[in-house]
Backbone bond lengths (Angstrom), bond angles and torsions (degrees), N, CA, C in turn:
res aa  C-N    CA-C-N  psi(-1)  N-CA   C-N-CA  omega(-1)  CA-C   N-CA-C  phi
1 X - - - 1.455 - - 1.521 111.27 -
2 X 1.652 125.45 -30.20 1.438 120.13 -166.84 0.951 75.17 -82.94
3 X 1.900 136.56 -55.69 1.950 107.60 -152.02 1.786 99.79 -59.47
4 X 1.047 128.08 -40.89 1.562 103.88 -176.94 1.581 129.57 -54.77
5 X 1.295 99.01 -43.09 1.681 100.95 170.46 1.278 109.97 -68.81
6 X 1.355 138.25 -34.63 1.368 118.83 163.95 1.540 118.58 -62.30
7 X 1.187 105.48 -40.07 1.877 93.60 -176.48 1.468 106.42 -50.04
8 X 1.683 100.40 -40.81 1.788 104.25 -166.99 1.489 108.90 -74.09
9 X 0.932 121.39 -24.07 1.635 118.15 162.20 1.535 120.28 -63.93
10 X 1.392 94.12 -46.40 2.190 91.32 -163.08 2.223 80.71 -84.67
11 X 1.082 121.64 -14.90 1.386 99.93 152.56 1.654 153.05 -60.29
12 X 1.826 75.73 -36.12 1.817 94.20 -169.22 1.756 88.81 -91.66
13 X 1.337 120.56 -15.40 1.220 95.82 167.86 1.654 136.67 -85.58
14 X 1.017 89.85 -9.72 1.912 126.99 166.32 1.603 98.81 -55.18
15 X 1.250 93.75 -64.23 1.680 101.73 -161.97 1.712 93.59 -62.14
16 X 1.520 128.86 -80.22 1.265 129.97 158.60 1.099 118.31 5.91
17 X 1.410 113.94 -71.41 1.938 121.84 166.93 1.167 102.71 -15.98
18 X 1.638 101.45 -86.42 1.653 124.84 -153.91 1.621 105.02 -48.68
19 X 1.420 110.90 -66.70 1.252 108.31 -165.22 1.939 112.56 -60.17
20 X 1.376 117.26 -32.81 1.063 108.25 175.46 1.821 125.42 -76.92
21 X 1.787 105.93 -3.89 1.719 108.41 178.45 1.716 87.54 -103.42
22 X 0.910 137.96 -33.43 1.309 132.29 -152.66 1.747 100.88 -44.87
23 X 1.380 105.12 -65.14 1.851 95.27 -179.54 0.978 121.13 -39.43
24 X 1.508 124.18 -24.88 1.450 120.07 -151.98 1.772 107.68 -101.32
25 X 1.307 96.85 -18.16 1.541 116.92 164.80 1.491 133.79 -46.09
26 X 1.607 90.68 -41.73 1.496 111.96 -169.97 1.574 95.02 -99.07
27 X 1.410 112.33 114.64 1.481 116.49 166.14 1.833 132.29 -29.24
28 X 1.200 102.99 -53.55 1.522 108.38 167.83 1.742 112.31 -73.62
29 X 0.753 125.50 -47.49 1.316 124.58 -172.13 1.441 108.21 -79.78
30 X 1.413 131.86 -20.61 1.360 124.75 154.45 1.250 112.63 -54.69
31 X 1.268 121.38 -61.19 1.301 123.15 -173.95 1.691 112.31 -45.64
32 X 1.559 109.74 -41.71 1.609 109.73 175.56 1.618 115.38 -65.71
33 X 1.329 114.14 -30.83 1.251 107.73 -168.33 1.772 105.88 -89.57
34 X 1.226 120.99 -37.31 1.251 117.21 158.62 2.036 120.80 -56.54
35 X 1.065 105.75 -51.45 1.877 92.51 163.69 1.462 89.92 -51.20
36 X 1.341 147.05 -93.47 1.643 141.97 -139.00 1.675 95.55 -38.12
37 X 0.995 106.00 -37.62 2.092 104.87 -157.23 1.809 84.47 -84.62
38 X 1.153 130.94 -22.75 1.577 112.55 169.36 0.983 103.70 -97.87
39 X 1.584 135.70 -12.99 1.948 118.40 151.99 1.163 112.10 -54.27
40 X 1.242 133.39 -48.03 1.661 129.82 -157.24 1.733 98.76 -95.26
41 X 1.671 125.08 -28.46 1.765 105.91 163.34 1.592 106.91 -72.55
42 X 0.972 126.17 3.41 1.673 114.15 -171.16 1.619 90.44 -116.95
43 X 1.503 153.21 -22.65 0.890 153.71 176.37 1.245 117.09 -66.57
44 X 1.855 115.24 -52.28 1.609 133.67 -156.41 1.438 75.86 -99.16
45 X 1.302 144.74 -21.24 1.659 120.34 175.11 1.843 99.89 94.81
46 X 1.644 123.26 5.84 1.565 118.79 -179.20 1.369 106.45 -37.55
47 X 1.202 112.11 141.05 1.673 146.49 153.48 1.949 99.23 -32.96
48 X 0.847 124.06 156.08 1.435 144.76 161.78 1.567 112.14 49.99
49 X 1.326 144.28 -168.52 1.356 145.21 -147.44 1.540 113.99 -104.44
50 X 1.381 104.12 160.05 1.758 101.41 172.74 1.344 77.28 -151.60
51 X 1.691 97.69 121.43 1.708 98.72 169.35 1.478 98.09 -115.89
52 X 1.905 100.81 -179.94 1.143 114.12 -173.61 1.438 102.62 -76.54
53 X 1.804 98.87 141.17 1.185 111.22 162.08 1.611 136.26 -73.30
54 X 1.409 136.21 123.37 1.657 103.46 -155.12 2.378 74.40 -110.17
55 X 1.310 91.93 169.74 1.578 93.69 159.82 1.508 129.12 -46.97
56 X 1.558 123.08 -32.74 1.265 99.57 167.25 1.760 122.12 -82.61
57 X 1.421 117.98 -3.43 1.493 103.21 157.87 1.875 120.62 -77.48
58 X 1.310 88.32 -14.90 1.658 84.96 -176.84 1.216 116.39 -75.00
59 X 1.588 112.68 -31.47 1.517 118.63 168.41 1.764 106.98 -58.99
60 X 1.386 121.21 -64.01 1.453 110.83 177.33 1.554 113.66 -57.63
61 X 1.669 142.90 -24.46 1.093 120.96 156.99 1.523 113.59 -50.99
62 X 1.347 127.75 -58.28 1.345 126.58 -144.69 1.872 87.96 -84.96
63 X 0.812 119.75 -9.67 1.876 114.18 -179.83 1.450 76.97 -76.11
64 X 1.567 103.91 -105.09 1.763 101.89 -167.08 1.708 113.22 2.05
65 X 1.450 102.38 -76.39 1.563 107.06 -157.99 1.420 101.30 -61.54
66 X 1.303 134.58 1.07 1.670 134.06 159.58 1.714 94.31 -81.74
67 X 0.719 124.61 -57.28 1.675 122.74 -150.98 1.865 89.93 -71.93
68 X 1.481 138.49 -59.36 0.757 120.31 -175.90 1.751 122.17 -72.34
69 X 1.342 125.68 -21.77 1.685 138.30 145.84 1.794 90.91 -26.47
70 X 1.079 114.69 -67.22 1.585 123.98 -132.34 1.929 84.10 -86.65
71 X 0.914 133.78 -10.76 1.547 140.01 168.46 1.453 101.52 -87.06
72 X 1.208 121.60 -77.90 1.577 132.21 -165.09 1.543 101.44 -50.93
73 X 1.371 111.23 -29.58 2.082 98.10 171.67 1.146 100.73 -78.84
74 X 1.618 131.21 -44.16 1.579 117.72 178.90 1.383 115.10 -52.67
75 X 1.445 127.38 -30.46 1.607 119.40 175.78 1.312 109.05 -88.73
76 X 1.339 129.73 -24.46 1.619 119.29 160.99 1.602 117.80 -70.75
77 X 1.239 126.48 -24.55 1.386 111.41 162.48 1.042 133.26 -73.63
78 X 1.953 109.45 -43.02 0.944 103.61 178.85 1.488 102.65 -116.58
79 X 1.257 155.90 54.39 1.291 131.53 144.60 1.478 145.94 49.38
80 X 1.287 97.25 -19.00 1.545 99.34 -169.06 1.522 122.18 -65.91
81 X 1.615 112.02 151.29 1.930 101.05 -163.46 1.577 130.45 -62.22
82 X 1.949 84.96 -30.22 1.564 82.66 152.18 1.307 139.26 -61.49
83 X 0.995 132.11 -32.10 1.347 143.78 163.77 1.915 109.48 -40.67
84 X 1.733 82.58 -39.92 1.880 79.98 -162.16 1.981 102.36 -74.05
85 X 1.451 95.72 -21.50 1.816 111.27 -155.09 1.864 85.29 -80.22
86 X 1.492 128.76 -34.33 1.196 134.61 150.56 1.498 147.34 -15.05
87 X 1.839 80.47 -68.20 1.608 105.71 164.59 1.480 115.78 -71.37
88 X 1.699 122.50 -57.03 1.306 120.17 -179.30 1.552 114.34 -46.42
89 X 1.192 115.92 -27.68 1.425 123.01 -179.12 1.946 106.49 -71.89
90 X 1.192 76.67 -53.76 1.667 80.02 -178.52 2.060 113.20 -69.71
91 X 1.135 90.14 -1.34 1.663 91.82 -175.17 1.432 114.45 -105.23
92 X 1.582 85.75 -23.95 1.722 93.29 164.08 1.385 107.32 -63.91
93 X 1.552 130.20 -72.66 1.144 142.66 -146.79 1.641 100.50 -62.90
94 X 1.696 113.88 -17.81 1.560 109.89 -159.02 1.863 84.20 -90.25
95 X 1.294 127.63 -39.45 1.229 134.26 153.51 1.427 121.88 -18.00
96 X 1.077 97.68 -79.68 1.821 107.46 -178.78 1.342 118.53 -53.77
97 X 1.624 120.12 -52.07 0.966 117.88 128.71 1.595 146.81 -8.15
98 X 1.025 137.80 -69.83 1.486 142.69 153.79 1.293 104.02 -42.79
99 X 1.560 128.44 -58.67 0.959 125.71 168.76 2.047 147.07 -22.99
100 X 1.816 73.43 -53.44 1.499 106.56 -174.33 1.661 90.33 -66.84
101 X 1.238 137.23 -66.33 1.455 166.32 -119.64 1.962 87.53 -86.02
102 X 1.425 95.23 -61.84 0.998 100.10 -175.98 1.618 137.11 -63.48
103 X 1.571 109.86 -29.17 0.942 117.80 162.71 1.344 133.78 -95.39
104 X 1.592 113.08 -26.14 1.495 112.66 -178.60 2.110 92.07 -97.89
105 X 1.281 118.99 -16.32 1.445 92.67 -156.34 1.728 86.49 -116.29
106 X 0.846 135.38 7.41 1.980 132.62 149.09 2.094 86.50 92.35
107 X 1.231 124.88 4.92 1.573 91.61 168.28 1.240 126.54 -70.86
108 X 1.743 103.56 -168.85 1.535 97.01 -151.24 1.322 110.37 -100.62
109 X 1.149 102.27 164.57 1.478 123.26 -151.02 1.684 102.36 -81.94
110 X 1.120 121.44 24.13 1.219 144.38 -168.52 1.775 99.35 -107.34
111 X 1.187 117.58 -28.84 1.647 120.55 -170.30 1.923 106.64 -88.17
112 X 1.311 117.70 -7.16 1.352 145.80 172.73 1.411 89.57 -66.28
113 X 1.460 145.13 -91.08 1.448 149.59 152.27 1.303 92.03 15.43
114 X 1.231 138.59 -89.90 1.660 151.40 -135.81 1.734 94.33 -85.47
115 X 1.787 113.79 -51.02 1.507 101.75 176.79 1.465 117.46 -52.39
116 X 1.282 130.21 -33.12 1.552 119.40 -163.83 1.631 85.85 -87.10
117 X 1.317 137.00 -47.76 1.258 102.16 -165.31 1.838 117.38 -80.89
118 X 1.231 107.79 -17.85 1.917 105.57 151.02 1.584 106.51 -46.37
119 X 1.342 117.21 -61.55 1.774 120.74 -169.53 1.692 108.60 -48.18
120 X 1.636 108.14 -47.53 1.171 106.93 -165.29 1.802 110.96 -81.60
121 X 1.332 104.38 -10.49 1.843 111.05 172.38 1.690 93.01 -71.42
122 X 1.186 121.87 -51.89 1.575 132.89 -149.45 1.603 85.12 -77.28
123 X 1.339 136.14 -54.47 1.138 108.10 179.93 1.886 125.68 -63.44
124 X 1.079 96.54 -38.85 1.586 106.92 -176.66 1.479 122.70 -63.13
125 X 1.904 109.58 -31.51 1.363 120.57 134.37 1.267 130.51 -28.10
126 X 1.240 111.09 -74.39 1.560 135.50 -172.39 1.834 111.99 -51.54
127 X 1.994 88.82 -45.55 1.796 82.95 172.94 1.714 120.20 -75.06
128 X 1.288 91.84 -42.30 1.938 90.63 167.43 1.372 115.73 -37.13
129 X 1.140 121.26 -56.23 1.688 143.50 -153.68 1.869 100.06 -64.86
130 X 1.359 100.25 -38.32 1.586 95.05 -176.67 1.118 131.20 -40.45
């Protein structure tokens, strides 16, 4: 019974992946969904910066969101726990990260949104994994 709920976790977090990098993949539609995320830090009033995006960050968004796409189908196909013991690692580091960014480098307080739901995969990981 635990190996199934783990497969179905390091799956549904696969799936999760995809659908949440997919916009950011596609050149035009990154660009839309990043303006929306500096409508809603300039709306709610967030703490620290949202600068302009020029084309060469859009290319490193939409690379990333290929490289992690191209992971999150390998853990939705295949499942395996390594895969999941993988991700928590990598969800930590994307964690600390945000973290780091956020406090020593003044962005916006808008990337807090995305840390709790990384935190809350990494925990829900972490309990499967036991």
């Amino acid at each position: 019974m635990k190996t199934c709920s783990r497969k179905a976790i390091i799956r549904s977090s696969g799936m999760f992946d995809i659908a949440l990098m997919l916009p950011f993949a596609i050149p035009g539609v990154a660009a839309w969904v990043l303006s929306q995320l500096q409508y809603i830090h300039e709306s709610l009033a967030f703490s620290g910066s949202f600068p302009e995006f020029s084309g060469l960050h859009l290319l490193f968004v939409s690379l990333m969101a290929i490289i992690t796409i191209v992971w999150s189908f390998l853990r939705y196909r295949e499942p395996l726990v390594i895969y999941g013991v993988y991700d928590s690692i990598a969800r930590f580091g994307i964690i600390t990260l945000m973290l780091i960014y956020t406090v020593y480098f003044d962005v916006s307080g808008v990337i807090l949104v995305f840390l709790c739901v990384e935190l809350a995969w990494l925990l829900l990981q972490l309990n499967a994994l036991q």
